[in-house]
N, CA, C and O atoms as a GROMACS GRO file, in nm:
protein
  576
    1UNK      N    1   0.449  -1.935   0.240
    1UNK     CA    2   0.445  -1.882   0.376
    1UNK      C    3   0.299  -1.867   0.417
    1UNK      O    4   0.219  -1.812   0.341
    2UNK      N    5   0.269  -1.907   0.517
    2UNK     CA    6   0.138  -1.893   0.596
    2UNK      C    7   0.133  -1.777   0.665
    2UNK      O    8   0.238  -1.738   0.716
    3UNK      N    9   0.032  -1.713   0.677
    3UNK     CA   10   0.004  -1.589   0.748
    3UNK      C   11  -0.153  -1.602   0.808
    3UNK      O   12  -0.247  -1.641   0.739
    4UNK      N   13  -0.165  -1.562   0.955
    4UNK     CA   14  -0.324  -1.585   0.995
    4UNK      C   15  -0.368  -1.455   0.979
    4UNK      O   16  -0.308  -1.351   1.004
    5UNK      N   17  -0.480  -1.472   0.935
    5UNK     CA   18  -0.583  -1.364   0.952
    5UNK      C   19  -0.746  -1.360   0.964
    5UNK      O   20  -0.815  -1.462   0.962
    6UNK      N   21  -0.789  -1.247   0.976
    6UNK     CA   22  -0.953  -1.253   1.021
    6UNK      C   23  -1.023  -1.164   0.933
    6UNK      O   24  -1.029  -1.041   0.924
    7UNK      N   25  -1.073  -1.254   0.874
    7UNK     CA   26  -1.172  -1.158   0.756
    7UNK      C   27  -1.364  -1.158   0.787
    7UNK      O   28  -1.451  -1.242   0.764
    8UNK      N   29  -1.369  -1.000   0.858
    8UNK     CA   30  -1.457  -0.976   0.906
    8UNK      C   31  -1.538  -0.934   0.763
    8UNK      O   32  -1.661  -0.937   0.760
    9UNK      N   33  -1.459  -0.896   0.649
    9UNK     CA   34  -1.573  -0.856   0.558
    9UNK      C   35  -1.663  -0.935   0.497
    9UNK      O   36  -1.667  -1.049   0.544
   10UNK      N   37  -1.738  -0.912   0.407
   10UNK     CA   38  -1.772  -0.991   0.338
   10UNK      C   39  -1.750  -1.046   0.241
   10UNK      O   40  -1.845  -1.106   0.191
   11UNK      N   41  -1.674  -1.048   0.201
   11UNK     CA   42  -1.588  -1.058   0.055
   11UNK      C   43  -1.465  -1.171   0.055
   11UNK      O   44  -1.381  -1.141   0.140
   12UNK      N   45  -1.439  -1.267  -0.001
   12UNK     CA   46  -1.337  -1.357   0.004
   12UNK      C   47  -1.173  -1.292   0.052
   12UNK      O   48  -1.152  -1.171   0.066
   13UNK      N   49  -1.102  -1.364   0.066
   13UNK     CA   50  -0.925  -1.373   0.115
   13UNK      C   51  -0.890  -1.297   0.003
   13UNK      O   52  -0.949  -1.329  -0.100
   14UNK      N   53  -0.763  -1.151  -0.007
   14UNK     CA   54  -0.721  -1.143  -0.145
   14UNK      C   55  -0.662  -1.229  -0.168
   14UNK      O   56  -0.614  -1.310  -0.089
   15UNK      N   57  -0.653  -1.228  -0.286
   15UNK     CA   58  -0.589  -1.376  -0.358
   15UNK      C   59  -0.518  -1.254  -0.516
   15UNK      O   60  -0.574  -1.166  -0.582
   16UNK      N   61  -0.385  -1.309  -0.517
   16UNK     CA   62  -0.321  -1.325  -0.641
   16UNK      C   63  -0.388  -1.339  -0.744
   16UNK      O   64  -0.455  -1.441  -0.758
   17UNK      N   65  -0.385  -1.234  -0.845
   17UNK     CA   66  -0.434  -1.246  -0.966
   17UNK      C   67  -0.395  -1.327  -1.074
   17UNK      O   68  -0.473  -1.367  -1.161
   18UNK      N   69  -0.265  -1.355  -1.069
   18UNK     CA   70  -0.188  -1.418  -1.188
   18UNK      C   71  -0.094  -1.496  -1.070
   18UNK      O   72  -0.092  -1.472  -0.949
   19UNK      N   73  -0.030  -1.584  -1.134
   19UNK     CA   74   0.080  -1.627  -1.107
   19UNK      C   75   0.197  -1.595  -1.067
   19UNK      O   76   0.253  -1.658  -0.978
   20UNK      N   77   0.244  -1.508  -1.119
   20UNK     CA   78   0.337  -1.399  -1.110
   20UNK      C   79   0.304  -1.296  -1.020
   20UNK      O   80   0.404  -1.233  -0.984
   21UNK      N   81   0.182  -1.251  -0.962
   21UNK     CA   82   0.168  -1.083  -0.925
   21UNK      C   83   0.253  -1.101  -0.795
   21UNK      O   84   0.306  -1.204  -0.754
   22UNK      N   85   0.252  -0.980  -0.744
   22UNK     CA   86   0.365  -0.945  -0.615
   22UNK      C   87   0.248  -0.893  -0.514
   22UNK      O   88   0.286  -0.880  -0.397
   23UNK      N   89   0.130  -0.866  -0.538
   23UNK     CA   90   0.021  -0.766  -0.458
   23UNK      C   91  -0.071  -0.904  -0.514
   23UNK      O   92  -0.077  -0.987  -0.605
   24UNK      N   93  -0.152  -0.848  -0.354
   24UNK     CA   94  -0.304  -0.865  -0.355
   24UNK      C   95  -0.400  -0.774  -0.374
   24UNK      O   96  -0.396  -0.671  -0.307
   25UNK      N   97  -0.477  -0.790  -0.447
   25UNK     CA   98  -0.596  -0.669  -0.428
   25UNK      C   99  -0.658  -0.705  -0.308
   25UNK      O  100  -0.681  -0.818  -0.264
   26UNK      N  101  -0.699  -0.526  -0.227
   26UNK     CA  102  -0.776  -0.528  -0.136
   26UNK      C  103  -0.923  -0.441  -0.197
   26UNK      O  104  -0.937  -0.368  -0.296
   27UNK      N  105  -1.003  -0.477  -0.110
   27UNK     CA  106  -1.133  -0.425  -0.130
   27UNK      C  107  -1.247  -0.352  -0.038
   27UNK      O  108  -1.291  -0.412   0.059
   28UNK      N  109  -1.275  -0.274  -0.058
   28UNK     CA  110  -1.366  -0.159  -0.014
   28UNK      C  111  -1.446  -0.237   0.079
   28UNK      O  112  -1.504  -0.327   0.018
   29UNK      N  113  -1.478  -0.237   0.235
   29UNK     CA  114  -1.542  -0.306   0.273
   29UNK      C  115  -1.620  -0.182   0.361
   29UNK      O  116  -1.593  -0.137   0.472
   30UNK      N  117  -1.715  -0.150   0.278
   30UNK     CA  118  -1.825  -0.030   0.288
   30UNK      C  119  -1.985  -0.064   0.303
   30UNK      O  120  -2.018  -0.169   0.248
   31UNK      N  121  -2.042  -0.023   0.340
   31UNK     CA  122  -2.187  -0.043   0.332
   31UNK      C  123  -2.297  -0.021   0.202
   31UNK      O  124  -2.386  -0.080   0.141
   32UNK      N  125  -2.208   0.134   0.206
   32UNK     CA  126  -2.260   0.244   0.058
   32UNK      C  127  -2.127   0.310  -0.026
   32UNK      O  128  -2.010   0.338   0.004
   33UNK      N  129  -2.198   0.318  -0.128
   33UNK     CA  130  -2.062   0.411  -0.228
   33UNK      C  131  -2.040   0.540  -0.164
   33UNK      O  132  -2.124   0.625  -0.136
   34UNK      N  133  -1.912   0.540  -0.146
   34UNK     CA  134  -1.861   0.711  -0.095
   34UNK      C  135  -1.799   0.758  -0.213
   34UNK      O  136  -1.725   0.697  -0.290
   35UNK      N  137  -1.850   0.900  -0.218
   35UNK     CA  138  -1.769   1.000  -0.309
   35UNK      C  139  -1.681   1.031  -0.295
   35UNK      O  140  -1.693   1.093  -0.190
   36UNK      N  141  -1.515   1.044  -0.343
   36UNK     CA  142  -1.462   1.091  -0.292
   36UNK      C  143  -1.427   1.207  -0.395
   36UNK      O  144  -1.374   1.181  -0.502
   37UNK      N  145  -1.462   1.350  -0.353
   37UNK     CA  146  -1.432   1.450  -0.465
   37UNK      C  147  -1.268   1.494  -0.481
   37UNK      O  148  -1.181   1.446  -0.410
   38UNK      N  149  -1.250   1.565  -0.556
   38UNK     CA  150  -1.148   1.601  -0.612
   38UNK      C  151  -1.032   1.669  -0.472
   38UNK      O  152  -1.051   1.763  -0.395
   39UNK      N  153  -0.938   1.592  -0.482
   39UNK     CA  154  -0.855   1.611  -0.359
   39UNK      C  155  -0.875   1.631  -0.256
   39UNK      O  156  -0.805   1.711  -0.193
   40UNK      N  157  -0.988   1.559  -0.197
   40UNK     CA  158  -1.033   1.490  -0.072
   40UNK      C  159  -0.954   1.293  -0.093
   40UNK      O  160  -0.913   1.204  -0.168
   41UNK      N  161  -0.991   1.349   0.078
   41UNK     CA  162  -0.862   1.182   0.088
   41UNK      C  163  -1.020   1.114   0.209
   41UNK      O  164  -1.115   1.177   0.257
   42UNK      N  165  -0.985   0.976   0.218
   42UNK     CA  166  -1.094   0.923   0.306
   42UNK      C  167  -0.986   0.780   0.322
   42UNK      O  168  -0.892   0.750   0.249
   43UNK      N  169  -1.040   0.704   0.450
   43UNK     CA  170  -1.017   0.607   0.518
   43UNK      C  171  -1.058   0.518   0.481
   43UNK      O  172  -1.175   0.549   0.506
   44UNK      N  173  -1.074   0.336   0.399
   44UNK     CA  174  -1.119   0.253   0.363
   44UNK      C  175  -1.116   0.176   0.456
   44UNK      O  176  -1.000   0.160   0.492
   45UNK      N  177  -1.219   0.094   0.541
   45UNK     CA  178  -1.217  -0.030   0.586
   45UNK      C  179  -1.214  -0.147   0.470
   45UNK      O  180  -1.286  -0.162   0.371
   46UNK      N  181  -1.093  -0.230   0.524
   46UNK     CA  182  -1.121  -0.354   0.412
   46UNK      C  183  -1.172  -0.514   0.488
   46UNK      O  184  -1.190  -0.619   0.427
   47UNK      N  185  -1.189  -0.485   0.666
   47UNK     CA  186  -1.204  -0.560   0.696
   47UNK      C  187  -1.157  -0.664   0.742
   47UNK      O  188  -1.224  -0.746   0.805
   48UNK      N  189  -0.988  -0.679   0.710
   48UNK     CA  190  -0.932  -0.776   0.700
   48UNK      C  191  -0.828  -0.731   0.851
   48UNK      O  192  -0.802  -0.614   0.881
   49UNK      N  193  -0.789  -0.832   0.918
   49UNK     CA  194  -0.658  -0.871   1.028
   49UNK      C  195  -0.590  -0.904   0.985
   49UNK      O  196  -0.634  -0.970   0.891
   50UNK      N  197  -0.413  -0.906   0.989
   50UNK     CA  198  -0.320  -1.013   0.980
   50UNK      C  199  -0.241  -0.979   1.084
   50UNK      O  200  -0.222  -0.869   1.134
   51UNK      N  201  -0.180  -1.128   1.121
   51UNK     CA  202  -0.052  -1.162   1.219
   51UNK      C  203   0.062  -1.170   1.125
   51UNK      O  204   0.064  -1.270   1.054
   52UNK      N  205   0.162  -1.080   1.110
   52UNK     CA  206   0.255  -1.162   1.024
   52UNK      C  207   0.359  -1.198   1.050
   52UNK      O  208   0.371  -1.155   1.165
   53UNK      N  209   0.458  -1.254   1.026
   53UNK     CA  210   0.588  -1.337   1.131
   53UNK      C  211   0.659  -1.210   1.155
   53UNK      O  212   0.641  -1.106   1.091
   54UNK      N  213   0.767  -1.232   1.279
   54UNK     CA  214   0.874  -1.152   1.279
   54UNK      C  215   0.926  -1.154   1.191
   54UNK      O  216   0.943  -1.263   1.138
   55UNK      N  217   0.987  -1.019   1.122
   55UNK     CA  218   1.095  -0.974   1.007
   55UNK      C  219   0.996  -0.948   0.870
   55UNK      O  220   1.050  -0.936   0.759
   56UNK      N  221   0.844  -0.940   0.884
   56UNK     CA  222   0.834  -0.926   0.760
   56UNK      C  223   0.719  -0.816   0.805
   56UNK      O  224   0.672  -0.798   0.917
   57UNK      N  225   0.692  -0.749   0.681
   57UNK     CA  226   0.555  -0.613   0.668
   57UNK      C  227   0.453  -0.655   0.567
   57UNK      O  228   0.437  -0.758   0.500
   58UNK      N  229   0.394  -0.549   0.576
   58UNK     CA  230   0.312  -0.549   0.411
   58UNK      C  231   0.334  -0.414   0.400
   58UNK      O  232   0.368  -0.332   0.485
   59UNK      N  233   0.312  -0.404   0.283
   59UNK     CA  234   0.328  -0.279   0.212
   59UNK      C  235   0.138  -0.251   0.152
   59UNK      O  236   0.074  -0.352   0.125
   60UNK      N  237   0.096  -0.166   0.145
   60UNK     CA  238   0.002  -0.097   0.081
   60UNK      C  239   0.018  -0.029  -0.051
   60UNK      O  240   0.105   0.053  -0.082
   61UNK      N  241  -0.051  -0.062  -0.101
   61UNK     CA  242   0.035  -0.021  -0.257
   61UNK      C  243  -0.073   0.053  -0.339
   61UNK      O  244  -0.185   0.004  -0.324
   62UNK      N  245  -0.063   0.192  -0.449
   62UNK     CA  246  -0.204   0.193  -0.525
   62UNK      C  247  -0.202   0.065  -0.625
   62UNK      O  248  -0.109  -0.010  -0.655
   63UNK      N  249  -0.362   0.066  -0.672
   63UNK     CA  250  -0.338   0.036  -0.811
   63UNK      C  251  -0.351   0.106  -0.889
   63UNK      O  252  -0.411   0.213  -0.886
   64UNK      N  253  -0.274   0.036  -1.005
   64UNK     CA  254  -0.201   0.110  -1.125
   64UNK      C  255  -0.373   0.159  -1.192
   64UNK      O  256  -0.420   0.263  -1.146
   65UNK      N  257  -0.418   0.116  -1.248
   65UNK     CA  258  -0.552   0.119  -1.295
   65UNK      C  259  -0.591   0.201  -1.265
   65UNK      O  260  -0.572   0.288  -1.350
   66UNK      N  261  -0.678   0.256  -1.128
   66UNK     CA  262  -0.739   0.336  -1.043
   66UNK      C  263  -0.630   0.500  -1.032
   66UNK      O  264  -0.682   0.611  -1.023
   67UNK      N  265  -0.534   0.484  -1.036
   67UNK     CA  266  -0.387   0.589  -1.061
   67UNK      C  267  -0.422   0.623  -1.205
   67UNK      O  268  -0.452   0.740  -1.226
   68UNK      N  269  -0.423   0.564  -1.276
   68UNK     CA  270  -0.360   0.602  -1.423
   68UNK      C  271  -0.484   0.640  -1.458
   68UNK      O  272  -0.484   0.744  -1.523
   69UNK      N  273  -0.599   0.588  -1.436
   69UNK     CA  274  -0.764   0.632  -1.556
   69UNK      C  275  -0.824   0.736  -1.432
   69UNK      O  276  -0.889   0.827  -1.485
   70UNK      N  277  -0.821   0.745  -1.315
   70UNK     CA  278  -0.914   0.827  -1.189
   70UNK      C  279  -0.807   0.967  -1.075
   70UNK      O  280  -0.839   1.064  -1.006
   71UNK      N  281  -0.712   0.918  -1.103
   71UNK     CA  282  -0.582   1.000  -1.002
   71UNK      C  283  -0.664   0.898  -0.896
   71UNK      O  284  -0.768   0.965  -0.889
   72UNK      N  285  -0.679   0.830  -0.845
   72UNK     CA  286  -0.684   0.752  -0.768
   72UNK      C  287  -0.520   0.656  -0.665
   72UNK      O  288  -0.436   0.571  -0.693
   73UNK      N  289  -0.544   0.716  -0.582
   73UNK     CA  290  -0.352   0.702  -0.508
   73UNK      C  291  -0.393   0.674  -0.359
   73UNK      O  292  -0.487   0.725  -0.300
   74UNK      N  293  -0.300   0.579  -0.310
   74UNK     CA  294  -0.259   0.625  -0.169
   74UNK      C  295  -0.171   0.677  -0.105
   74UNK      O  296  -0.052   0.646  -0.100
   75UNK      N  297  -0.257   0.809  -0.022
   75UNK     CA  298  -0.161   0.922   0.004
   75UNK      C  299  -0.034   0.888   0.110
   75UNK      O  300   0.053   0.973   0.129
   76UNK      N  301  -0.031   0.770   0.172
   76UNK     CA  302   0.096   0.739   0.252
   76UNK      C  303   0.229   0.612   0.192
   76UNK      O  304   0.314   0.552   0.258
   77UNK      N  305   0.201   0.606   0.045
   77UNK     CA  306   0.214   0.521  -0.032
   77UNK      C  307   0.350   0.513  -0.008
   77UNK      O  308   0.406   0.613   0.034
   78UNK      N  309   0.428   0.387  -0.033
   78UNK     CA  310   0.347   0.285   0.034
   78UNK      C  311   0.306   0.272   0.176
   78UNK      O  312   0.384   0.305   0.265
   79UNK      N  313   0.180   0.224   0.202
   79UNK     CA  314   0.174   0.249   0.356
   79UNK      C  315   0.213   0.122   0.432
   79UNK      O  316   0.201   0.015   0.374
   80UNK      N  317   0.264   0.126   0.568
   80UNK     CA  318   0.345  -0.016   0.584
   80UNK      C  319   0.241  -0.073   0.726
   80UNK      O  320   0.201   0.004   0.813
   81UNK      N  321   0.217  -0.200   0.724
   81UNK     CA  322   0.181  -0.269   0.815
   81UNK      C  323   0.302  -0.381   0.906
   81UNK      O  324   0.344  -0.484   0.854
   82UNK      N  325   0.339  -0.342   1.028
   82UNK     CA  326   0.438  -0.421   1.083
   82UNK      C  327   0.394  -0.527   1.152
   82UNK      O  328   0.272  -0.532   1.168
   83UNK      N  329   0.463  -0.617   1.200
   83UNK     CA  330   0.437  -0.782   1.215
   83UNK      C  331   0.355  -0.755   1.360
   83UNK      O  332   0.319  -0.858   1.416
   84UNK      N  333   0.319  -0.615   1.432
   84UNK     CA  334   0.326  -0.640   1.607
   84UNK      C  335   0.158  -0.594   1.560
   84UNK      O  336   0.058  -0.619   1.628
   85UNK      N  337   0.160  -0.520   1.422
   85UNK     CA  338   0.019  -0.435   1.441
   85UNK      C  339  -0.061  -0.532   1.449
   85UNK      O  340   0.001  -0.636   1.427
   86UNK      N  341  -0.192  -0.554   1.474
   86UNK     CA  342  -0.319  -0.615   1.508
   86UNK      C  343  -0.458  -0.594   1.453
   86UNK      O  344  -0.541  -0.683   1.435
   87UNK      N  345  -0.475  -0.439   1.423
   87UNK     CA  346  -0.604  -0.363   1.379
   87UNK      C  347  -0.618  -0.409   1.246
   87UNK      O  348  -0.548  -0.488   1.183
   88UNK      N  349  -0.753  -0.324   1.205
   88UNK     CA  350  -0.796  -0.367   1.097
   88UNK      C  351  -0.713  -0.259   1.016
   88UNK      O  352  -0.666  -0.152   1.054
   89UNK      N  353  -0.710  -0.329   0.881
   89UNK     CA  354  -0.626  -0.324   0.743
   89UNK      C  355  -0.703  -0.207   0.710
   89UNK      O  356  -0.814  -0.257   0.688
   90UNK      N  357  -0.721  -0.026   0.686
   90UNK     CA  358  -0.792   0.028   0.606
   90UNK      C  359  -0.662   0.120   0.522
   90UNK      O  360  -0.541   0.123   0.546
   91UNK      N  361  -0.745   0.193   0.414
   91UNK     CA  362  -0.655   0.229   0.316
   91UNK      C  363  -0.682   0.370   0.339
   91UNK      O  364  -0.797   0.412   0.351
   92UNK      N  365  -0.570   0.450   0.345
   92UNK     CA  366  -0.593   0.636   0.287
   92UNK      C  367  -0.578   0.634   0.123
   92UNK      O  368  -0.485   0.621   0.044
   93UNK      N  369  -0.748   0.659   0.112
   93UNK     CA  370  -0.721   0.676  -0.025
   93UNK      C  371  -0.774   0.854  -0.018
   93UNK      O  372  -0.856   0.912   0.054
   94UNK      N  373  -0.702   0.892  -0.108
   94UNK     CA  374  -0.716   1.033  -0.197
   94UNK      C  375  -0.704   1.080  -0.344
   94UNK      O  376  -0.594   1.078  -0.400
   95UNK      N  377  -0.784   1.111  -0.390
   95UNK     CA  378  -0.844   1.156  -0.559
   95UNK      C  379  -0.762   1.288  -0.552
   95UNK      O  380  -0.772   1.386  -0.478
   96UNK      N  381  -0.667   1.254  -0.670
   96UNK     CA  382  -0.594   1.334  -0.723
   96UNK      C  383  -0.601   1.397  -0.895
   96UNK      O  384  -0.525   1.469  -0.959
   97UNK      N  385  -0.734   1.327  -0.929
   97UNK     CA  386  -0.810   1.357  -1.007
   97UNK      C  387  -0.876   1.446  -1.030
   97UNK      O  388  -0.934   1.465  -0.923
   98UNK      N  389  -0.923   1.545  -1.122
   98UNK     CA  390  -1.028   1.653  -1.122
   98UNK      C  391  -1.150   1.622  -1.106
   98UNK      O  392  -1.223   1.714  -1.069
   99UNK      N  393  -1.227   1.455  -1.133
   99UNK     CA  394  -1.364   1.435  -1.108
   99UNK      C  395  -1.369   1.379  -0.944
   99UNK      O  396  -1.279   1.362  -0.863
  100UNK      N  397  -1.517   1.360  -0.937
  100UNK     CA  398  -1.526   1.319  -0.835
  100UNK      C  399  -1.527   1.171  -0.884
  100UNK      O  400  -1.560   1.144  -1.000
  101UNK      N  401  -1.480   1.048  -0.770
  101UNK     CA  402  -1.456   0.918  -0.788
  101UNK      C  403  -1.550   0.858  -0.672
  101UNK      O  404  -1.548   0.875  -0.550
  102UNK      N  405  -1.649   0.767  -0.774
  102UNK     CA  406  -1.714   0.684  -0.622
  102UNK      C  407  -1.681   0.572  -0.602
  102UNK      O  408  -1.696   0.490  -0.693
  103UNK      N  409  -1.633   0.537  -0.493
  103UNK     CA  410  -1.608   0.378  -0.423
  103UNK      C  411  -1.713   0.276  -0.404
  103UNK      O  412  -1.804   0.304  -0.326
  104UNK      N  413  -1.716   0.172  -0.458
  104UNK     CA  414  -1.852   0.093  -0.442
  104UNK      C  415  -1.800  -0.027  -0.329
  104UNK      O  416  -1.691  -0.022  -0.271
  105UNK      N  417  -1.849  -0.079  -0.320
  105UNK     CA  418  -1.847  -0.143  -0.192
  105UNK      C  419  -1.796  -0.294  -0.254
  105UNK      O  420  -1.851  -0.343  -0.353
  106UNK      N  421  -1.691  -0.356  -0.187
  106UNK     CA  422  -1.665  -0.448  -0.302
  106UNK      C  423  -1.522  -0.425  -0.395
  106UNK      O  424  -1.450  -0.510  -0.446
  107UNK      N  425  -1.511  -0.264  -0.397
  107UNK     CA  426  -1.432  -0.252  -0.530
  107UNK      C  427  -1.290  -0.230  -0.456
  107UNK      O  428  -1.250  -0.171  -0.356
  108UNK      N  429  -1.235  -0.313  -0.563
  108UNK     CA  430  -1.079  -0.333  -0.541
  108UNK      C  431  -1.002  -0.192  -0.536
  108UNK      O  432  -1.010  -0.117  -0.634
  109UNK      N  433  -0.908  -0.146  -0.394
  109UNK     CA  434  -0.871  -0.036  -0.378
  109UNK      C  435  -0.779   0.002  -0.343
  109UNK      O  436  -0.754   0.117  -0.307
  110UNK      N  437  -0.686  -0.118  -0.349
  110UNK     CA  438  -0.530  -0.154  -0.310
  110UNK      C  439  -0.475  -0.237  -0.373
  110UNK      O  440  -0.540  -0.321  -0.434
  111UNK      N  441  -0.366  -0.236  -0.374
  111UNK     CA  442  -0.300  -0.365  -0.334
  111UNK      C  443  -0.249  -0.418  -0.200
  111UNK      O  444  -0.258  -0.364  -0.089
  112UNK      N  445  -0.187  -0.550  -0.235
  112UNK     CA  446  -0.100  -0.543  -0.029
  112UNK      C  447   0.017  -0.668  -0.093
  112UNK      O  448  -0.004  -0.785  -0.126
  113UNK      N  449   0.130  -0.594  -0.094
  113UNK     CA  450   0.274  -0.717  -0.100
  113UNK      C  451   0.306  -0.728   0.040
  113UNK      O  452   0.327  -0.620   0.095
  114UNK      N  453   0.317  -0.837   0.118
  114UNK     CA  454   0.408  -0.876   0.214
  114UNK      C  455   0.520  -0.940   0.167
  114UNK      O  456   0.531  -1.041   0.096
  115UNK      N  457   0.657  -0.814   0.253
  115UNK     CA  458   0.788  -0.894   0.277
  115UNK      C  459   0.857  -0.892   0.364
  115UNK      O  460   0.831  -0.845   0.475
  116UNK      N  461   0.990  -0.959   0.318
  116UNK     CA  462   1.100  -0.960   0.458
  116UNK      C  463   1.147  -0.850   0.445
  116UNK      O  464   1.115  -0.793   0.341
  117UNK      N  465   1.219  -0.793   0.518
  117UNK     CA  466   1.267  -0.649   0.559
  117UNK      C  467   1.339  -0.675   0.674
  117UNK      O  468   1.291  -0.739   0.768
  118UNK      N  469   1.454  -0.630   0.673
  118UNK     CA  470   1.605  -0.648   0.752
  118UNK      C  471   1.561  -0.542   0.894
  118UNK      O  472   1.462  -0.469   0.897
  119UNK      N  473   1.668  -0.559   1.012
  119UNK     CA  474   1.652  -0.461   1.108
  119UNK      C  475   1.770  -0.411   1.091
  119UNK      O  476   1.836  -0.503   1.043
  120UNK      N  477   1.833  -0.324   1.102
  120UNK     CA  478   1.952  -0.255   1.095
  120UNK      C  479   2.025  -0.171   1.223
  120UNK      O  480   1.952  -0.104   1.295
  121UNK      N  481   2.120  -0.174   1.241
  121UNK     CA  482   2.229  -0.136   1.347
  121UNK      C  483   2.281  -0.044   1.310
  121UNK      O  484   2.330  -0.054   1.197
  122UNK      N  485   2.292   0.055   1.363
  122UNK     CA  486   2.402   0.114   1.281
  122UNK      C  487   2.538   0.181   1.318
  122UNK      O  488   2.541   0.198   1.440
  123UNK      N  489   2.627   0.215   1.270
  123UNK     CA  490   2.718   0.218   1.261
  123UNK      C  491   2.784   0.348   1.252
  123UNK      O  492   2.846   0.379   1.150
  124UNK      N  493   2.771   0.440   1.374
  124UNK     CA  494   2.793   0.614   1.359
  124UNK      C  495   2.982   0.606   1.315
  124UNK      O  496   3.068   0.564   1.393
  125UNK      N  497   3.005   0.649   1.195
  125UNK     CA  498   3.146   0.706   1.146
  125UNK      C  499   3.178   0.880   1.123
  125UNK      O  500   3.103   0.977   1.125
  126UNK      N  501   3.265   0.871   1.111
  126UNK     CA  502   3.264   1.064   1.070
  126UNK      C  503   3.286   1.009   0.892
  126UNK      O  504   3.210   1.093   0.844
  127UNK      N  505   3.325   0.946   0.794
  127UNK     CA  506   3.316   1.006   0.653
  127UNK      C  507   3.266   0.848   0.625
  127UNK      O  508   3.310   0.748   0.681
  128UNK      N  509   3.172   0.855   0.531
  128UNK     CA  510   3.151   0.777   0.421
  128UNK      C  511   3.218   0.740   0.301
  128UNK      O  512   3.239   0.826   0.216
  129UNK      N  513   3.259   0.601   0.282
  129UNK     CA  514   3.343   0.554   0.142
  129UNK      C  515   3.275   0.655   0.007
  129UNK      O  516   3.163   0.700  -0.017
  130UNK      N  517   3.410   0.663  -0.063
  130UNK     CA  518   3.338   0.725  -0.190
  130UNK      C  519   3.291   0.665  -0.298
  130UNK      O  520   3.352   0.563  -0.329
  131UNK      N  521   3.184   0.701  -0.380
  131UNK     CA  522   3.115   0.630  -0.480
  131UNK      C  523   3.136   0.713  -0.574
  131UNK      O  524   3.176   0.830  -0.570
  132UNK      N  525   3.089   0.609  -0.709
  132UNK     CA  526   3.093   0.705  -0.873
  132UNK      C  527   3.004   0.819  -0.859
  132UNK      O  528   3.056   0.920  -0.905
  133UNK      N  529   2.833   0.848  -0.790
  133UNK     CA  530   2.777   0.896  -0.813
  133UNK      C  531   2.780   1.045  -0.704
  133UNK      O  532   2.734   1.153  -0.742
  134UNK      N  533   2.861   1.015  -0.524
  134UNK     CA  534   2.866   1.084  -0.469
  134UNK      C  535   2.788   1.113  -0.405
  134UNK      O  536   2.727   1.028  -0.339
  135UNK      N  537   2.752   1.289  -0.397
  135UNK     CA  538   2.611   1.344  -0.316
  135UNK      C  539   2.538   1.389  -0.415
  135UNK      O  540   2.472   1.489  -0.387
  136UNK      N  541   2.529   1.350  -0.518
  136UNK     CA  542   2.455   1.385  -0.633
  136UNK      C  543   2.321   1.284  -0.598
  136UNK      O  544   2.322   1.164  -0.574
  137UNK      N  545   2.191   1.389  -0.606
  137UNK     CA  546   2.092   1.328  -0.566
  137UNK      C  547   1.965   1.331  -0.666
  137UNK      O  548   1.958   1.236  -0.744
  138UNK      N  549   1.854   1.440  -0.672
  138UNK     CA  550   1.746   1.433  -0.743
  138UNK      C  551   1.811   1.496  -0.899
  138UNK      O  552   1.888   1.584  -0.937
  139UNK      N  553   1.741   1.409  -0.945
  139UNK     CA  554   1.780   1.408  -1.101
  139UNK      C  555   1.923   1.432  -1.153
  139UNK      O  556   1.929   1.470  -1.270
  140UNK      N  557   2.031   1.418  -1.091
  140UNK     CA  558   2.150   1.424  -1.074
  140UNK      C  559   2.225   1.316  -1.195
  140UNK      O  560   2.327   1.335  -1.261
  141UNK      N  561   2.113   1.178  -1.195
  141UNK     CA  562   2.201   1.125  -1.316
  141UNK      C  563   2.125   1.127  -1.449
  141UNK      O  564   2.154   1.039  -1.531
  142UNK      N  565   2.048   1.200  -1.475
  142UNK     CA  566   1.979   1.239  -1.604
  142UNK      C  567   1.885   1.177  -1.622
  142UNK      O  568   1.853   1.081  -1.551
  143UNK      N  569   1.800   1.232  -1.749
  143UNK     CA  570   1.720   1.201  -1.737
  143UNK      C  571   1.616   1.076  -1.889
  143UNK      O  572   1.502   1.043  -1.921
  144UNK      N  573   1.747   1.055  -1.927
  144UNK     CA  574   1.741   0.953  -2.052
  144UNK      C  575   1.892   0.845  -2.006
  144UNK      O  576   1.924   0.750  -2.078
   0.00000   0.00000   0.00000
């Protein structure tokens, strides 16, 4: 699938890491390293536009890496880009970490999966069919 876009940064197209991946890394398109201290959140420009067809989004995604070694997250996760938006691509990132984390300019600070995604109608009833699991909701079916 083709998708247009405008890459004002300086930094190449994300591109797929592997063969397999589902995300692109996006990247910090900053001047200078920002700090971001300990549960402070900040705005990333990455620079980038996309048009994307009717019926599909992107998703904003953390990376796992930056999560797991920094508390490094995005706080609207996933955050969604729809096919009409236009603006530039930036990320809410927020350190959920106890140190402070600096962003270098350049450094990979997302991901981004684009997909299809249905529109839905819906269908006002008074009762819902019954299921095995019911209204049983958070942690409801255990936890092993």
């Amino acid at each position: 699938m083709q998708v247009k876009i405008v890459n004002k940064s300086r930094y190449p197209l994300p591109q797929y890491a592997t063969a397999l991946s589902a995300g692109m890394d996006l990247k910090a398109n900053i001047e200078e390293p920002v700090t971001l201290g300990s549960l402070e959140r900040t705005m990333v420009p990455t620079g980038l536009f996309i048009e994307l067809p009717e019926g599909y989004e992107a998703q904003i995604r953390p990376r796992s890496g930056l999560a797991a070694k920094h508390g490094i997250t995005v706080t609207n996760a996933p955050g969604t880009i729809d096919a009409d938006y236009r603006g530039e691509i930036c990320v809410l990132l927020v350190n959920l970490g106890r140190e402070p984390f600096v962003i270098n300019p350049g450094e990979r600070i997302a991901q981004m999966v684009v997909a299809r995604h249905e529109r839905v109608e819906w269908e006002q009833v008074d009762v819902l069919a019954e299921s095995g699991r019911g209204a049983g909701g958070f942690g409801s079916t255990g936890t092993k």
